[in-house]
C-alpha positions in Angstrom: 17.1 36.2 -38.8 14.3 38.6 -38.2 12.7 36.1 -35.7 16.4 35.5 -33.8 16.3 39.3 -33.1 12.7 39.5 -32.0 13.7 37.0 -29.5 16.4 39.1 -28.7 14.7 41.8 -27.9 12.0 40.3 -26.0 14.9 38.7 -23.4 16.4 42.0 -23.3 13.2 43.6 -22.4 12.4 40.9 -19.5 16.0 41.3 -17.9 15.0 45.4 -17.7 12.1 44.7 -15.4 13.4 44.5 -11.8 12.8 41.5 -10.7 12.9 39.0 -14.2 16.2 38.4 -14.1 15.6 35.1 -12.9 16.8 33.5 -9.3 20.5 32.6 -8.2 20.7 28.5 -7.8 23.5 26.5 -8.3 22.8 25.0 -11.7 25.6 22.7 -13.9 24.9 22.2 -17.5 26.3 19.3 -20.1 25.7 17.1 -23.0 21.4 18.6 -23.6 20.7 19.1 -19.7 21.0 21.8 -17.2 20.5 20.6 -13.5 19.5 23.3 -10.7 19.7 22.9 -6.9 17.0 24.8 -4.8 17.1 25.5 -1.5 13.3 25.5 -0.5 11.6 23.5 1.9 8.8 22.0 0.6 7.2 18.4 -0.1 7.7 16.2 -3.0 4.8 17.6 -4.9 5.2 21.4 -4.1 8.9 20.7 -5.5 7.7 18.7 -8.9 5.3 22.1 -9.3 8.3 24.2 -8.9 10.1 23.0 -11.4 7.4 22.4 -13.4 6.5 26.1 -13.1 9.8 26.6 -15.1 9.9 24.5 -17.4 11.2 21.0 -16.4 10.7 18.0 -13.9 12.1 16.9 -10.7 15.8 15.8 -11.7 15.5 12.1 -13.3 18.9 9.9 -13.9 19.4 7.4 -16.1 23.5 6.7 -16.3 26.3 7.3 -13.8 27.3 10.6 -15.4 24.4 11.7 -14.4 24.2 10.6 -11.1 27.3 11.7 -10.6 26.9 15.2 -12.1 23.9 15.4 -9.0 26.3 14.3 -6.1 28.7 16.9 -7.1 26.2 19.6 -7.8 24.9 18.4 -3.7 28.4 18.6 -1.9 29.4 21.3 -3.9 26.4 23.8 -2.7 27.5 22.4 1.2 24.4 20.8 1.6 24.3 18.4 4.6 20.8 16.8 4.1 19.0 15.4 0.9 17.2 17.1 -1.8 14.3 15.8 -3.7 14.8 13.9 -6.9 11.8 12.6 -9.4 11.7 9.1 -8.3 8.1 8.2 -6.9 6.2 4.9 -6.3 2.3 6.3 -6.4 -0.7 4.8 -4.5 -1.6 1.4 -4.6 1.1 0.2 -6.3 4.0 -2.0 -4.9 7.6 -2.3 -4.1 9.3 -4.7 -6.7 12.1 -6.0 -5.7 13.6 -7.5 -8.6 13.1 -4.4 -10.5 16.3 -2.2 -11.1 14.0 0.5 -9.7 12.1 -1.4 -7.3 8.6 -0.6 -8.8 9.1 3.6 -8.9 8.6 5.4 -12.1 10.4 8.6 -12.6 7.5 11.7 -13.2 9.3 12.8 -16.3 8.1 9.8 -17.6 10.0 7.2 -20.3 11.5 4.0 -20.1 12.7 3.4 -16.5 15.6 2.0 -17.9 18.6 -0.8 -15.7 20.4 2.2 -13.9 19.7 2.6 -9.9 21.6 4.2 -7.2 19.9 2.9 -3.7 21.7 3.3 -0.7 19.0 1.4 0.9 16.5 -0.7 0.2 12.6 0.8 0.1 9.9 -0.3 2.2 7.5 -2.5 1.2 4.2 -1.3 0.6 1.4 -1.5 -1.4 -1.1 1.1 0.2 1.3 4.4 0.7 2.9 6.5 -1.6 6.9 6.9 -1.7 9.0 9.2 -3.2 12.8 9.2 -3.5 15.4 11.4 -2.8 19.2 12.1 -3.1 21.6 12.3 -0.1 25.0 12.8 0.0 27.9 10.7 1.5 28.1 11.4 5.1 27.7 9.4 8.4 24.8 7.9 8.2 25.9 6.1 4.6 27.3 5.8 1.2 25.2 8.9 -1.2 22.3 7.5 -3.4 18.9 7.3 -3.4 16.0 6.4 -0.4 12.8 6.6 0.0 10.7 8.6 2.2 6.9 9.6 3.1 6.0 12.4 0.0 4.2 14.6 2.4 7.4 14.9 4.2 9.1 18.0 3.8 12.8 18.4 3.2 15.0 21.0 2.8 15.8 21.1 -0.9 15.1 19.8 -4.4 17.0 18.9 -7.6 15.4 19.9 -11.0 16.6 18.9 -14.4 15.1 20.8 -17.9 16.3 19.3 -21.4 17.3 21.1 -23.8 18.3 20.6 -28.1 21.7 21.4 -27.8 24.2 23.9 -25.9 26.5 26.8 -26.6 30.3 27.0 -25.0 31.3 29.9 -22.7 30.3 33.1 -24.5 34.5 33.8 -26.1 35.9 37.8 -25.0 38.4 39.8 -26.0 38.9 42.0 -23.5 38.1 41.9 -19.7 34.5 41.3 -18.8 32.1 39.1 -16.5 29.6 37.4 -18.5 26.1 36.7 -16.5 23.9 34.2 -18.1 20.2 34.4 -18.0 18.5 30.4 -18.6 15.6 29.8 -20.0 14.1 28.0 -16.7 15.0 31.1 -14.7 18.0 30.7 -13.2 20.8 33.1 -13.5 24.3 32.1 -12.8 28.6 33.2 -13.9 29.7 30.2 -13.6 28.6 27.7 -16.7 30.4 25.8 -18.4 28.1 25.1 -21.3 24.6 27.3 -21.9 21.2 25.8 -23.0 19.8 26.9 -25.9 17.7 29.7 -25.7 20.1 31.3 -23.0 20.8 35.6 -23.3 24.0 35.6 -21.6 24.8 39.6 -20.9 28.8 41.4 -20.5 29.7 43.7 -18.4 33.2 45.1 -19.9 36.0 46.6 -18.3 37.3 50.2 -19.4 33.6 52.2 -19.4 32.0 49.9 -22.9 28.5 49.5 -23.2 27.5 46.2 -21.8 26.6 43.5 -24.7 24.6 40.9 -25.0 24.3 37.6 -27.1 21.7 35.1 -27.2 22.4 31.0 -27.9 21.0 29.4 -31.0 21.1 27.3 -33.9 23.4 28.1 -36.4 22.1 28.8 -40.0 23.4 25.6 -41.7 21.7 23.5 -38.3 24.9 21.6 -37.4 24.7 23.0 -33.8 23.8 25.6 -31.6 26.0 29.5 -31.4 26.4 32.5 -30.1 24.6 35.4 -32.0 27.2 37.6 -32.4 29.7 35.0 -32.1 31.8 37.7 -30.2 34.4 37.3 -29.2 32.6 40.5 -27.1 34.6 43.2 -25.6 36.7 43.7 -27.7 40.5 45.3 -27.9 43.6 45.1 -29.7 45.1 41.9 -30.4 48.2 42.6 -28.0 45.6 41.9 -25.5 45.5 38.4 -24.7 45.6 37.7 -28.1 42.4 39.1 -28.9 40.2 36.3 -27.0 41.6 33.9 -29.6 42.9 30.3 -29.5 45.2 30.5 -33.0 45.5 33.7 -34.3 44.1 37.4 -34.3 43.9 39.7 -37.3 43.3 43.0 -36.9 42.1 44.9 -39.9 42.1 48.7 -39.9 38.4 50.5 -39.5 36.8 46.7 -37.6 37.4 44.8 -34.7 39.6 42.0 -34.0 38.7 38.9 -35.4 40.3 35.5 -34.7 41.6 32.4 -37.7 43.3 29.2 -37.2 46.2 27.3 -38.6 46.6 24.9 -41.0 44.5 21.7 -40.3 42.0 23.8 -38.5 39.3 25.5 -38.6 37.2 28.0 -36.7 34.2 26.9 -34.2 31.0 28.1 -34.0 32.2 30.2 -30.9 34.2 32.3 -33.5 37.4 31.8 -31.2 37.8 28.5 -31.0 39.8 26.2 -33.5 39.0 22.4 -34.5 40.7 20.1 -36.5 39.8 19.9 -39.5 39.0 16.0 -40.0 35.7 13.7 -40.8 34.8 13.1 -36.8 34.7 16.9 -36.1 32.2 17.5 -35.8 31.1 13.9 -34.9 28.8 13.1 -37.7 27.8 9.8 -36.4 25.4 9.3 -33.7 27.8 6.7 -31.4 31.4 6.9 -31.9 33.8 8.0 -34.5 37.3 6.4 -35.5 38.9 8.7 -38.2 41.1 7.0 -41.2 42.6 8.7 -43.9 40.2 9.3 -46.6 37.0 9.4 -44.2 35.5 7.9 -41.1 33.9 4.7 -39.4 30.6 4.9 -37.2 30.3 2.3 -33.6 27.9 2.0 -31.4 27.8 1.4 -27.8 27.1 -1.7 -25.8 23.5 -2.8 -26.4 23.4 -0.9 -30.4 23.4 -2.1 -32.9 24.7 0.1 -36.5 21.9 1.1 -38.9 22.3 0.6 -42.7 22.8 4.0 -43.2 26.2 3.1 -41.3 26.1 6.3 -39.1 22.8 5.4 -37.0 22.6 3.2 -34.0 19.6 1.0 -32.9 19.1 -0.6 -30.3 18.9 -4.4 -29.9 16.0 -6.5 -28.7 18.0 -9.0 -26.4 14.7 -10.2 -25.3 14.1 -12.4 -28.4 16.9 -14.6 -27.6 14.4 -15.8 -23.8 17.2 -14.7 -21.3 14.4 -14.5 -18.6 12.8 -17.3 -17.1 9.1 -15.3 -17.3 9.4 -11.9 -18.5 11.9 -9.9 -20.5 11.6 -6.1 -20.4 13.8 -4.3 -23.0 15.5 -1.3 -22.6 18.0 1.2 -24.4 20.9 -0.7 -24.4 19.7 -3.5 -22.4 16.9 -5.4 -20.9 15.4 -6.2 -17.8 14.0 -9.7 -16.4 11.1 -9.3 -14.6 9.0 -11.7 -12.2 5.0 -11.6 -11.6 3.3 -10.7 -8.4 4.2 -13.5 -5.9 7.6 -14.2 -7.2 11.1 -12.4 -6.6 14.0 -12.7 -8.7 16.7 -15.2 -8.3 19.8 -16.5 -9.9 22.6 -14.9 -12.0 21.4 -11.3 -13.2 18.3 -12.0 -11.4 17.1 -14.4 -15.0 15.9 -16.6 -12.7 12.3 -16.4 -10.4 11.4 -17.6 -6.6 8.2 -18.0 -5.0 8.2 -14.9 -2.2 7.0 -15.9 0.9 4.0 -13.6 1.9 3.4 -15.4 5.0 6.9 -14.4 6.3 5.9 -11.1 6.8 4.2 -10.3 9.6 0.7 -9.2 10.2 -0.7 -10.6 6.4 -3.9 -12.4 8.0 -5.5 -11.7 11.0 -4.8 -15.6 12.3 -3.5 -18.1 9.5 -1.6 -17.8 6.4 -1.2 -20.5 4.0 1.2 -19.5 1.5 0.4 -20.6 -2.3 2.8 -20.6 -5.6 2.5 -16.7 -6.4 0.2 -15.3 -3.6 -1.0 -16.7 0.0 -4.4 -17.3 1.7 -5.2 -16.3 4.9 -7.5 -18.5 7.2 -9.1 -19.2 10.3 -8.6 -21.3 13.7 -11.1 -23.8 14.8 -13.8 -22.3 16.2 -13.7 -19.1 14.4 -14.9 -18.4 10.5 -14.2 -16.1 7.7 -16.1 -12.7 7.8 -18.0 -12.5 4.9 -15.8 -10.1 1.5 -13.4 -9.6 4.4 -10.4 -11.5 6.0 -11.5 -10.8 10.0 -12.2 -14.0 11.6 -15.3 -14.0 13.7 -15.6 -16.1 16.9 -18.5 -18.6 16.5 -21.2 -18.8 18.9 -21.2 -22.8 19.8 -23.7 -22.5 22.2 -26.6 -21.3 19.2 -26.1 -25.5 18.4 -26.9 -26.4 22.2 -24.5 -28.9 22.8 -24.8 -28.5 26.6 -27.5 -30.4 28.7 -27.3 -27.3 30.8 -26.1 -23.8 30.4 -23.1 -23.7 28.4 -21.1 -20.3 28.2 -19.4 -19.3 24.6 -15.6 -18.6 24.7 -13.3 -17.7 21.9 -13.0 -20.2 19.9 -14.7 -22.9 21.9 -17.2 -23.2 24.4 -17.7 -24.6 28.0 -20.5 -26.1 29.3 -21.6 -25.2 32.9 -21.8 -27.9 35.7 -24.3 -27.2 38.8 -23.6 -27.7 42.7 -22.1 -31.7 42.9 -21.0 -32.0 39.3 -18.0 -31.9 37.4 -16.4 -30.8 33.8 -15.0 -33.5 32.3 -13.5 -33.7 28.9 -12.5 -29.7 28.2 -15.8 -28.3 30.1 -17.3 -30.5 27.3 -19.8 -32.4 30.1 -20.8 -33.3 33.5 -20.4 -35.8 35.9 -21.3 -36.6 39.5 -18.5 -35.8 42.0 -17.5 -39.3 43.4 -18.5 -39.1 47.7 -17.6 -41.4 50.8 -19.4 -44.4 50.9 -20.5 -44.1 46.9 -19.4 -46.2 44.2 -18.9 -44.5 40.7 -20.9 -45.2 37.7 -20.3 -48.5 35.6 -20.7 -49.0 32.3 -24.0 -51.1 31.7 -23.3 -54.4 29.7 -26.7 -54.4 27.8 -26.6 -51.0 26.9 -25.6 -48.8 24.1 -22.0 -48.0 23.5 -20.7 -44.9 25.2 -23.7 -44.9 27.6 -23.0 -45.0 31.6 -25.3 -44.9 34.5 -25.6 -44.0 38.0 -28.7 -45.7 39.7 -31.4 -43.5 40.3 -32.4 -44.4 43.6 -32.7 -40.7 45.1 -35.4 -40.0 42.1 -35.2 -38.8 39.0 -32.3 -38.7 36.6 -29.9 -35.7 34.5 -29.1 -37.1 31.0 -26.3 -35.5 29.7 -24.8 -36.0 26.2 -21.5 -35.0 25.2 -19.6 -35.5 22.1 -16.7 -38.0 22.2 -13.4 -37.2 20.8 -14.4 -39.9 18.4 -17.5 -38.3 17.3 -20.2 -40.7 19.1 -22.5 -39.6 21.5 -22.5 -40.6 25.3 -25.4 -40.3 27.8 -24.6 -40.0 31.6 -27.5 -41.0 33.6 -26.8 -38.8 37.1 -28.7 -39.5 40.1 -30.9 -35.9 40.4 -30.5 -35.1 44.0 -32.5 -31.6 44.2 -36.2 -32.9 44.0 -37.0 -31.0 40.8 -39.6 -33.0 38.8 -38.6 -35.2 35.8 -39.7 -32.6 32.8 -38.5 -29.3 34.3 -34.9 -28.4 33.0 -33.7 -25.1 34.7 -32.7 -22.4 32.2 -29.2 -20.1 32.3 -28.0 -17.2 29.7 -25.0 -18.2 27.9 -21.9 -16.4 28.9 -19.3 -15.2 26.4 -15.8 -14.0 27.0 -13.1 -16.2 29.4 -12.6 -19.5 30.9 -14.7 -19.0 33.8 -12.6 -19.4 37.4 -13.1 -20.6 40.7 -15.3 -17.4 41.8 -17.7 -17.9 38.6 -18.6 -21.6 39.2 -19.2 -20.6 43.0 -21.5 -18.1 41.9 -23.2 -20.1 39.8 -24.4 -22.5 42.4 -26.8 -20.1 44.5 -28.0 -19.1 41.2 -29.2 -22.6 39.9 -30.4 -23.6 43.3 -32.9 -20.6 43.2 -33.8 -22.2 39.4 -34.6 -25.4 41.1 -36.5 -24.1 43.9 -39.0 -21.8 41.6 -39.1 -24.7 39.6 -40.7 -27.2 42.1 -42.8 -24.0 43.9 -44.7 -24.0 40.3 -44.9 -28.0 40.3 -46.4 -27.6 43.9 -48.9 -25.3 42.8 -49.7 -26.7 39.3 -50.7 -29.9 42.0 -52.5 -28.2 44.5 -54.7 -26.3 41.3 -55.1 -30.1 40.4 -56.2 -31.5 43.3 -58.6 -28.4 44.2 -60.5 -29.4 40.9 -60.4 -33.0 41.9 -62.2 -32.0 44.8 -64.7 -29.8 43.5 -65.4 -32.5 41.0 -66.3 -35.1 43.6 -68.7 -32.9 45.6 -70.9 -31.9 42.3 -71.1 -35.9 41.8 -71.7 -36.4 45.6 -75.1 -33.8 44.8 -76.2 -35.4 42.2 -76.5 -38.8 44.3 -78.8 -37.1 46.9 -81.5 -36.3 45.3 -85.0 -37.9 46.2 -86.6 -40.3 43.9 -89.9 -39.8 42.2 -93.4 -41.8 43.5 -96.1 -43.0 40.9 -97.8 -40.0 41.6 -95.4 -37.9 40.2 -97.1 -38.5 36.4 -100.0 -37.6 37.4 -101.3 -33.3 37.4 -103.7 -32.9 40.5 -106.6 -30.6 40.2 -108.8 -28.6 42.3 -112.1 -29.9 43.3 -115.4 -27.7 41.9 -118.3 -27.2 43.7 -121.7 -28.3 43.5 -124.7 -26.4 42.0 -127.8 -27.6 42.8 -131.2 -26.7 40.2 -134.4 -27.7 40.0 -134.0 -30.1 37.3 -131.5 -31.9 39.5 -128.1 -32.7 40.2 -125.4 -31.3 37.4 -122.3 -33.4 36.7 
């Protein structure tokens, strides 16, 4: 009691300071939720902080009463566009369509349960996030749910807090307007039911002091109350009977108070009057069929009644296999679901289909080869895979040198360059002479190898040129070489990437090579002339060598100078 009070007093004190009191939203309250509509543009997240701020989530639904208590609370306030709701399919996740909600979770969290409401069908994505919001009936469609871009902006937002339990309207006696203040901050006159925790405040007629009473559970904990019951501004019973639904005593020295008739007794409103039988209040959690001398307990469609015969659980209808892969239960149901790949099929969607990836466009960059439960992309000839990736790269023939000339690289093939007097043949694959007046075209030579033809090479040397067959053997063109550039000397070109070269390329390729060929035999003519001049100089050394005089007898023999004589007296000295 002492707590109640405290709490009292502490709502009392927070509706003093201007400003507390709480905003003015339309908000409709029944069964253990109260469900607000705000008029605020922001984005999905700002609106789950909002509501988060107060105490709840961005409003979830899970029955048609529900979803129906959110339409009405929309068309009621006049709105013309949709409000956020807290549906949401985050990052890198994707669209399910055989799911009841189509992948999305709701942010309050829980079991996503079989109920949905689309209007339309989501996109399909796997990279984007998506968030869902509530629209009403109007031109552009039937009211339900569809999805959106969460960074978009709209012009409201639904919230929904949960609550324990809920008062009735606050009972008075007299005339009066009741204002009551919600726990998530929202203060409104016109509830039907109020959450627990709400301090609803009365403004009498006739100069009383307004009064206040706050909702919340009654001492025995069978429900939730008014404390004081009221009924609140009160009068004589003359006046409306006192506030009450039976009868109104007066006693002399107190207030009014209200009592019922016979069969009846008084509700926790302390103005009301229930019968007095076993179902009221209900004491079983489903239904309640009333019999004289006591009561029977059911359960709804998918429960199941406890042993304690007032309980309900819920029944696994996924043990009996009514899904061809996998069974999801649920409250009061189940839901069949199909892996990544698949999409569901058949009655109640039991059944699962193999979804065709490569039906939707843009999957692979080129070719998409679709698999039992996913797809592969791949390549066309003449491109290959780019390595942890699914590009397709164009690959250079021309590294392989399959030209016996210049060959130019083009997507996805190649072509190989003819010079002046030749033509492709075979796709740009290879070259042959151009046939002239008074020629006869090559023949095949009997005593040759297969796939080998030959021109005869009476002008000088020959081109071979080997190009693949579409049947995979080789074949060499022997090609009269008309140019005088000598056998050994191949000119060179750089390889050429991008289009099928036109008219105007092949005639500007024939100046090009013809310069090739000319440098060409300039270096052969000098590389001769160096040769010969060393021939030459050769021969003259050899020619001096010959010339020289040849040696007498005398040759071996040293000469030397003659000595004169000396004369003595002992005679002659030799």
């Amino acid at each position: 009691m002492a707590v109640a009070r405290l709490l009292l007093l502490l709502l009392l004190l927070a509706l003093a300071v201007p400003g507390s009191g709480g905003e003015e939203a339309e908000v409709v309250c029944a069964d253990s939720a109260c469900y607000t509509l705000h008029r605020d543009e922001l984005d999905w997240k700002g609106a789950q902080e909002r509501c988060r701020h107060n105490g709840g989530n961005l409003a979830s639904v899970g029955s048609p009463g529900e979803a129906a208590r959110l339409r009405e609370l929309l068309e009621a306030a006049g709105g013309h566009g949709p409000a956020w709701i807290g549906l949401w399919l985050q990052r890198g996740h994707c669209v399910q369509p055989q799911e009841p909600l189509r992948g999305f979770s709701w942010v309050a969290g829980g079991t996503p349960g079989n109920f949905s409401a689309w209007a339309s069908e989501p996109s399909m994505t796997c990279t984007s996030a998506r968030c869902a919001s509530l629209r009403p009936h109007g031109p552009h469609g039937p009211a339900g749910w569809a999805d959106r871009p969460c960074r978009l902006p709209l012009p409201a937002f639904l919230c929904k807090f949960s609550f324990q339990g809920m008062c009735g309207l606050l009972p008075l006696a007299g005339p009066g307007r009741v204002t009551y203040g919600t726990p998530f901050g929202v203060r409104s006159s016109r509830l039907a039911a109020a959450p627990f925790g709400t301090l609803a405040e009365v403004d009498c007629e006739g100069g009383q002091r307004p009064a206040f009473a706050l909702c919340k559970g009654t001492l025995d904990g069978g429900g939730f109350a008014w404390d004081p019951p009221g009924p609140l501004c009160p009068v004589a019973c003359a006046h409306r009977n006192g506030g009450c639904q039976h009868r109104c005593l007066e006693v002399p020295g107190e207030p009014p108070r209200c009592s019922c008739h016979a069969g009846y007794s008084l509700a926790a409103d302390m103005a009301s009057c229930v019968p007095e039988d076993s179902c009221h209040p209900n004491p079983c959690q489903g239904t309640c069929r009333a019999h004289p001398g006591g009561f029977e307990c059911g359960c709804e469609a998918g429960y199941t009644l406890a042993p304690d015969g007032r309980s309900c659980l819920d029944v696994d209808e996924c043990l009996s296999g009514p899904c061809q892969h996998q069974c999801h239960n649920t409250p009061g149901g189940f839901a069949c679901l199909c892996p990544p790949g698949y999409r569901p099929a058949g009655p109640g969607g039991r059944l699962c289909h193999d979804l065709d990836e490569c039906a939707q466009p843009g999957v692979c960059p080129q070719l998409c080869i679709n698999v039992p439960g996913s797809f592969r992309c791949a390549c066309r000839p003449g491109y290959q895979r780019q390595p942890g990736g699914d590009s397709c790269l164009d690959v250079d023939e021309c590294l392989r040198d399959p030209c016996p000339g210049p060959c130019r690289n083009l997507p996805g093939g190649y072509e190989c360059v003819c010079p002046p007097g030749f033509l492709p043949e075979e796709e740009g694959r290879g070259c042959r002479a151009a046939a002239t007046a008074g020629e006869e075209p090559a023949e095949e030579v009997p005593d040759g190898p297969p796939g080998t033809a030959s021109i005869p090479a009476s002008t000088g040397a020959s081109w071979t040129a080997r190009t693949p067959r579409s049947t995979g053997a080789p074949r060499t063109t022997s090609i009269p070489r008309t140019l005088g550039v000598p056998a050994g000397v191949t000119p060179g070109a750089p390889t050429a990437e991008g289009a099928a070269p036109g008219p105007d390329e092949h005639s500007a390729d024939g100046p090009r090579l013809l310069l090739y060929y000319i440098l060409g035999s300039l270096v052969a003519i000098l590389l001769l002339l160096a040769f010969a001049l060393a021939l030459v100089a050769c021969r003259r050394r050899a020619a001096k060598k010959e010339k020289r005089p040849a040696k007498s007898a005398a040759d071996n023999y040293c000469w030397v100078p003659e000595q004169p004589e000396s004369r003595g007296q002992g005679g002659e000295r030799r």
